[in-house]
C-alpha positions, -999 to 999 in steps of 0.1 A, spaced: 875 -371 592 862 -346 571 826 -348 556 823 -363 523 795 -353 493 778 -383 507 766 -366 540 765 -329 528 735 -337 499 708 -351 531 718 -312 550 718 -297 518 682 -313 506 665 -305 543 678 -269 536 662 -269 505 633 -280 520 632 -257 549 637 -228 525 607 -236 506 584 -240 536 600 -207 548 584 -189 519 551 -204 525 552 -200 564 568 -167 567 535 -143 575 559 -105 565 554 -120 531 517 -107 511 489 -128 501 496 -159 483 485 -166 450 453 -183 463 436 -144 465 438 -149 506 452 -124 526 478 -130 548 472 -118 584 506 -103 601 513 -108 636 502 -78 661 477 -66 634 444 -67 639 423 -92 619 407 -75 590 369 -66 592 340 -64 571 330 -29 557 293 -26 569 266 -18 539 236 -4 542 205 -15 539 169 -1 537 150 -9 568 119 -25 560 90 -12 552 64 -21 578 29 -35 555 -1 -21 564 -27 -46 581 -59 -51 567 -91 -56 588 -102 -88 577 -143 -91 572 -164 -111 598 -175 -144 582 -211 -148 567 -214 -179 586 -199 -194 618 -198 -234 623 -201 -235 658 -193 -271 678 -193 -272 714 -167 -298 727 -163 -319 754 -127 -330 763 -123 -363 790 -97 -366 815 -75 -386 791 -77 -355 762 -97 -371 738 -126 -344 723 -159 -354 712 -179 -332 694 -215 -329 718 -236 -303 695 -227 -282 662 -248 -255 649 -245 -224 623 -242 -190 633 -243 -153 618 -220 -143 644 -205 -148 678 -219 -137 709 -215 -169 736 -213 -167 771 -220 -194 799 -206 -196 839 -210 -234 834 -208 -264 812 -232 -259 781 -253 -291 788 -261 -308 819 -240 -340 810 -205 -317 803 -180 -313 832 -171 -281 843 -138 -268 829 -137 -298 804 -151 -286 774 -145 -256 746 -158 -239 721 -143 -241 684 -156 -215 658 -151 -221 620 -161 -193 595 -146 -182 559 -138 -151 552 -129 -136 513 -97 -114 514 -98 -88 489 -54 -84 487 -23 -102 495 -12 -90 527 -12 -88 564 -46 -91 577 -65 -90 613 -92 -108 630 -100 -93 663 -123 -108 688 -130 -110 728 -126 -142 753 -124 -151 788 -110 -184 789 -76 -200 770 -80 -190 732 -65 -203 702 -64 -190 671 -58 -208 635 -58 -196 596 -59 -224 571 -45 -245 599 -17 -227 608 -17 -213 648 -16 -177 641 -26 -166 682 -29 -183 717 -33 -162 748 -37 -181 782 -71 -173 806 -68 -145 822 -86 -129 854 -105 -106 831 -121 -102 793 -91 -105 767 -90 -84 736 -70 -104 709 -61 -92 677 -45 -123 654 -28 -107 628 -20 -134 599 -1 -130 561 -26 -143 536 -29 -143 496 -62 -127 483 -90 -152 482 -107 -174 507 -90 -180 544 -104 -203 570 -106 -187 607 -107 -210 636 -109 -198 672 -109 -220 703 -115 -210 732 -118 -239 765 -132 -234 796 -101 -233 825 -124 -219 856 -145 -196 859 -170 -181 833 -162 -190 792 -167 -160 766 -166 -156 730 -178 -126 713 -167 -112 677 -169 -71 670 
């Protein structure tokens, strides 16, 4: 029996069909209209062409000025981590150093000694506060950690550099007693 018009027009329609994905699947063939560029097999992928850029520019780092006035508080912490506040005074600067608790009724190694002073930055910029510990320091501007060094077995120079718009910038420093003596001392 020979095929009729009947069973040629299904082969002939999937042959159509086949055609058309052909031109859409065959990968010798350029980039389609879509602006995407056809990779061909055993070529490598294409690559990005590298720019250049200017390196940065490093900013210079202002020394920011010693406060006027340091708020001094001497905390105790308890053996759950709550702080209470056991004395505040105001100081010119800071020059603090004790081999023991503060006050007879502090434990050893439970207590720290948190500094607050303003300073008035002249520029925008990267700035520097520099200052000497023994013990765990901490350091803050407007609230924001800026520097934390651990204890160490000797006196610690630290140098918290911080970005800061001209105007007025709150320091912080903490520094808690972890063994040994506790030292604060600004240049």
């Amino acid at each position: 029996m020979r095929p009729g018009i009947r069973d040629l027009v299904p082969v002939a329609l999937v042959l159509v069909a086949l055609a058309i994905a052909f031109n859409f699947l065959d990968p010798s063939k350029g980039s389609s209209g879509g602006g995407h560029p056809t990779i061909s097999l055993g070529e490598p992928p294409p690559t990005a062409t590298p720019t250049a850029t200017a390196a940065p520019t490093e900013m210079p780092i202002a020394e920011a000025p010693p406060p006027s006035t340091w708020v001094v508080m001497f905390v105790s912490i308890s053996p759950a981590g709550s702080e209470t506040i056991d004395a505040r005074y105001a100081f010119n600067t800071l020059d603090f150093e004790y081999e023991g608790p503060p006050f007879p009724d502090v434990r050893d190694d439970a207590w720290k000694i948190v500094a607050e002073g303003t300073v008035s930055l002249a520029l925008d910029g990267r700035h520097a506060f520099a200052f000497e510990h023994d013990g765990e320091a901490r350091v803050f501007v407007d609230g924001h950690e800026v520097a934390s060094r651990p204890d160490g077995a000797t006196v610690q120079d630290v140098r918290a550099v911080f970005q800061h718009a001209a105007g007025d910038a709150i320091i912080r420093i903490e520094v808690r007693d972890t063994g040994g003596r506790l030292m604060l001392k600004t240049r």
